[in-house]
C-alpha positions as CSV (number, residue, x, y, z in Angstrom):
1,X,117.3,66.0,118.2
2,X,115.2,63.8,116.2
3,X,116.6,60.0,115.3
4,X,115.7,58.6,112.0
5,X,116.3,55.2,110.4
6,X,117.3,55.1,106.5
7,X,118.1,52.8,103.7
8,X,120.3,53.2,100.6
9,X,118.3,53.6,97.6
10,X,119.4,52.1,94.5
11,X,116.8,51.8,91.7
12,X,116.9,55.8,90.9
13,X,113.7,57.0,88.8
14,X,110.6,58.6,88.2
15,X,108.6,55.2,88.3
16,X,110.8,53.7,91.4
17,X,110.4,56.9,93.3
18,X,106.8,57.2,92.8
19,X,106.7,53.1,94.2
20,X,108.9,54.6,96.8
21,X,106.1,57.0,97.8
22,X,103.1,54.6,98.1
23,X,104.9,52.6,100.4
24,X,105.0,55.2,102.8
25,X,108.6,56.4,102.8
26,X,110.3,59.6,100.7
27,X,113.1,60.0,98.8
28,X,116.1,61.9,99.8
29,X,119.8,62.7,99.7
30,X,122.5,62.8,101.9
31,X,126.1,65.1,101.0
32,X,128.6,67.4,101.7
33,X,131.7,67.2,104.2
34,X,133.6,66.0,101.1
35,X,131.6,62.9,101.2
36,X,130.1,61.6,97.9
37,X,125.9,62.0,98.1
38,X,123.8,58.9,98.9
39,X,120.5,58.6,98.1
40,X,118.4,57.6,100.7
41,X,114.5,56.2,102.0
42,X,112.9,57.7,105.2
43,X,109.8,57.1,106.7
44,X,107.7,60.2,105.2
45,X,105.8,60.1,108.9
46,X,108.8,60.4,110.6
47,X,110.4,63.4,108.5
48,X,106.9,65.2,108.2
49,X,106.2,65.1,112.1
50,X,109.9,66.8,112.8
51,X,109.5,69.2,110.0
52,X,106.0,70.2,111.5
53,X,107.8,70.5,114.8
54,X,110.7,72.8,113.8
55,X,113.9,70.5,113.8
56,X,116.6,71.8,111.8
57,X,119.0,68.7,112.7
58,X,118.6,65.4,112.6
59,X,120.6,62.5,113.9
60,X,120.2,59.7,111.0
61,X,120.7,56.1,111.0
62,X,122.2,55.2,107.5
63,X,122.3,51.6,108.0
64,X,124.1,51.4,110.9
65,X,126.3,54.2,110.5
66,X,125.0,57.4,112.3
67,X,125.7,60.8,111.0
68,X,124.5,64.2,112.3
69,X,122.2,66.2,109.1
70,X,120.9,69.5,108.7
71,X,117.8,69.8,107.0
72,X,118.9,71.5,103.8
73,X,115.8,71.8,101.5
74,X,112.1,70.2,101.6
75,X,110.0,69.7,98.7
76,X,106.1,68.9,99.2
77,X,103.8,68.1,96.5
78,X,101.5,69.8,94.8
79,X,98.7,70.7,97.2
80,X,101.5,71.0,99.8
81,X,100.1,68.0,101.9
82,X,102.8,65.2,102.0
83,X,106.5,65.8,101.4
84,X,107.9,64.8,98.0
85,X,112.2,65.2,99.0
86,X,114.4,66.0,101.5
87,X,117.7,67.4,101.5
88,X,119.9,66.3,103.9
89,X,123.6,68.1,104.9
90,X,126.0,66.5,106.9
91,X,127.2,68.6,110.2
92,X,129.6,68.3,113.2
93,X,127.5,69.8,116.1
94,X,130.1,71.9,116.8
95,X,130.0,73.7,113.1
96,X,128.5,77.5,112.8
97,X,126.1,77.5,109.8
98,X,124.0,80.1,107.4
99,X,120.0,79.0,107.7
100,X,117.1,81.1,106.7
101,X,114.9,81.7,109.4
102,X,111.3,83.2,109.5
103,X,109.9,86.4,111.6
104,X,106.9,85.8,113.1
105,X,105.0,88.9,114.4
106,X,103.2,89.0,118.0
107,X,100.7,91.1,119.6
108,X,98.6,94.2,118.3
109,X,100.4,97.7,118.3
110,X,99.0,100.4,119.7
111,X,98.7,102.4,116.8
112,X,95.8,100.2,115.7
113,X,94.1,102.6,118.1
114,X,94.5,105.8,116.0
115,X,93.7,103.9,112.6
116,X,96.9,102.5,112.1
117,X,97.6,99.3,110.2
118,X,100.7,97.0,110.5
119,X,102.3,96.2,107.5
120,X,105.4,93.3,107.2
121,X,107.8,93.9,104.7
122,X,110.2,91.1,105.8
123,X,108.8,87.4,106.5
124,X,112.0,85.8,106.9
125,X,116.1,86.8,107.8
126,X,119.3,84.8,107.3
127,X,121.6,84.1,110.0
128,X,124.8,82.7,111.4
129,X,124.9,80.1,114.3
130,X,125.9,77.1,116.1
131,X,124.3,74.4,114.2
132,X,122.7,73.0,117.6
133,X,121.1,76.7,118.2
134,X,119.1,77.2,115.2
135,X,115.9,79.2,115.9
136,X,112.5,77.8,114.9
137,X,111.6,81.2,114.6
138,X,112.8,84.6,115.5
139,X,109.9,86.6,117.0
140,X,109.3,90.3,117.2
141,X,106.8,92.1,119.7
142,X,105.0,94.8,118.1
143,X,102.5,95.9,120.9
144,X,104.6,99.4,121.6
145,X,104.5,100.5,118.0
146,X,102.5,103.7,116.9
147,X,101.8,105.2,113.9
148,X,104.8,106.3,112.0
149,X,107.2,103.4,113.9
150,X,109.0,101.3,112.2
151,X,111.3,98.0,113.5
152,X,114.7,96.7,112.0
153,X,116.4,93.8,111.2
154,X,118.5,95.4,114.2
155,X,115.6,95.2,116.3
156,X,115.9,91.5,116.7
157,X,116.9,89.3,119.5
158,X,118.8,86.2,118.1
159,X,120.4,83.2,119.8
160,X,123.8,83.8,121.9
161,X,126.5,83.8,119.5
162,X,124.1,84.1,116.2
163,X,125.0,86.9,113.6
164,X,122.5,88.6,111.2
165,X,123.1,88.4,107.5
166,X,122.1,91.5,105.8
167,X,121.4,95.2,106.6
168,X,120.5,95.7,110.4
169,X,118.8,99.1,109.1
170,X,116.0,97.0,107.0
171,X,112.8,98.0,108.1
172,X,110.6,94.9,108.8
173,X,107.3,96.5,109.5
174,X,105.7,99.2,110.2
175,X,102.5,101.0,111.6
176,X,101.2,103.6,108.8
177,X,97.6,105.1,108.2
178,X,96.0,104.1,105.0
179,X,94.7,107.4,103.5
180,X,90.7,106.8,101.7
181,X,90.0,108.1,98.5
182,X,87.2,110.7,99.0
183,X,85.2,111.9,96.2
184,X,85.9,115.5,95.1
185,X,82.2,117.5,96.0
186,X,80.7,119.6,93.5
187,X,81.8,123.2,92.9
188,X,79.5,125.3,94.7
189,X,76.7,126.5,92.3
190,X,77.5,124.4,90.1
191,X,73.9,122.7,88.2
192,X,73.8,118.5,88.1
193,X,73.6,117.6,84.6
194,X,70.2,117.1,83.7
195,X,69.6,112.8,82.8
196,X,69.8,112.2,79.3
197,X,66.2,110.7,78.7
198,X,66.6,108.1,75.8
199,X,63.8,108.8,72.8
200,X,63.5,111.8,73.6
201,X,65.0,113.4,71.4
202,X,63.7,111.1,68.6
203,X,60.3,112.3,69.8
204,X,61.0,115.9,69.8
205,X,62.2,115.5,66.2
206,X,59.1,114.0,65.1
207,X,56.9,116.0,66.6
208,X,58.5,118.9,65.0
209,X,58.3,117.4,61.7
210,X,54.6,116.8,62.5
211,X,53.8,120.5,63.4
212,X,56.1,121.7,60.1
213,X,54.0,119.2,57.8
214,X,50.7,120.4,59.2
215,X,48.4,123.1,57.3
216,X,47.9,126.8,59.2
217,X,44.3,127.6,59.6
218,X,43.5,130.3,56.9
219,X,43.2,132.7,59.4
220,X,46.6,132.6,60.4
221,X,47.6,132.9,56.8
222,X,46.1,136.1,56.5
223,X,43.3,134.8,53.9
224,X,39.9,135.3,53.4
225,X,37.7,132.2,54.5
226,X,35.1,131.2,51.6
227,X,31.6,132.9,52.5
């Protein structure tokens, strides 16, 4: 369990919060167990580098008082590069409590073989627990899957003494064949459409008008040439 040192805060504000932030620390907020909230400054290092490492509870120094915290709620900025809030929720290390945790895939099922694809339907499953025993993760081996399987909710191995929230029966992925559009061919017999050649027309319409406008030798009109 991660040990972090924090300060009341008491000049509340957009413009004091922003201050807060270029001197390296972030805002946050400490409640529940019928306690009223406090807001608080913690080193932004020292909450970032547990966050990146998966710690769910932290052990805070609130000015010489220490209290146990679950990390409630994070909030990062816009890019997502340095964290803008924390929420922090007092625990007893003894207390069972509902966290959201994410499913993380591993390995290549062997359906891939026959054309298969994995698909993920479900990224992330609530849970019950000990507050000391919350997953990281909860991971899920698909190597054995084939196309057609599918894996549950049920299908996951949680932490001694963890319950799932939600349906067991939910699928969270499965293997399936992507069918490819193929074009319809021709019906047999059946004559390509000749090109449509642009001007042409035009041209055949003026020539016609050419031949229409142009005077038949006299022979062809049945007359007698001039001797």
């Amino acid at each position: 369990m991660a040990e972090l040192k924090a300060t009341k805060r008491t000049e509340l504000g957009t413009h004091r919060v922003r201050r807060l932030r270029r001197t390296g620390s972030v805002p946050g907020i400490i409640y529940g167990h019928g306690e009223q909230p406090v807001a608080v400054a913690l080193s932004r290092h020292d909450v970032e580098l547990a966050v990146r490492h998966g710690e769910r509870v932290l052990q805070v120094d609130l000015e010489g008082r220490t209290e146990n915290v679950l990390i409630k709620d994070v909030q990062w900025d816009t890019f997502a590069q340095e964290l803008a809030h924390v929420d922090l929720y007092r625990v007893s290390l003894d207390e069972r409590v509902e966290v959201t945790v994410p499913i993380v895939l591993r390995g290549t099922p062997a359906g891939a073989a026959d054309g298969g694809v994995l698909q993920q339907l479900i990224s992330d499953v609530g849970i019950e627990c000990v507050v000391t025993a919350i997953p990281e993760e909860l991971r899920l081996s698909v190597v054995a899957m084939k196309v057609g399987d599918a894996m549950r909710l049920k299908d996951l191995k949680l932490p001694e003494g963890a319950v799932l929230q939600g349906d067991g029966e939910a699928i969270v992925c499965s293997v399936t064949l992507v069918a490819e559009e193929v074009a319809a061919p021709a019906a047999e017999g059946e004559a390509a459409a000749e090109p449509e050649v642009i001007g042409r027309e035009a041209k055949e319409e003026a020539e016609g008008a050419e031949e229409g406008g142009r005077r038949r030798p006299a022979a062809e009109r049945g007359e007698k040439s001039a001797e």
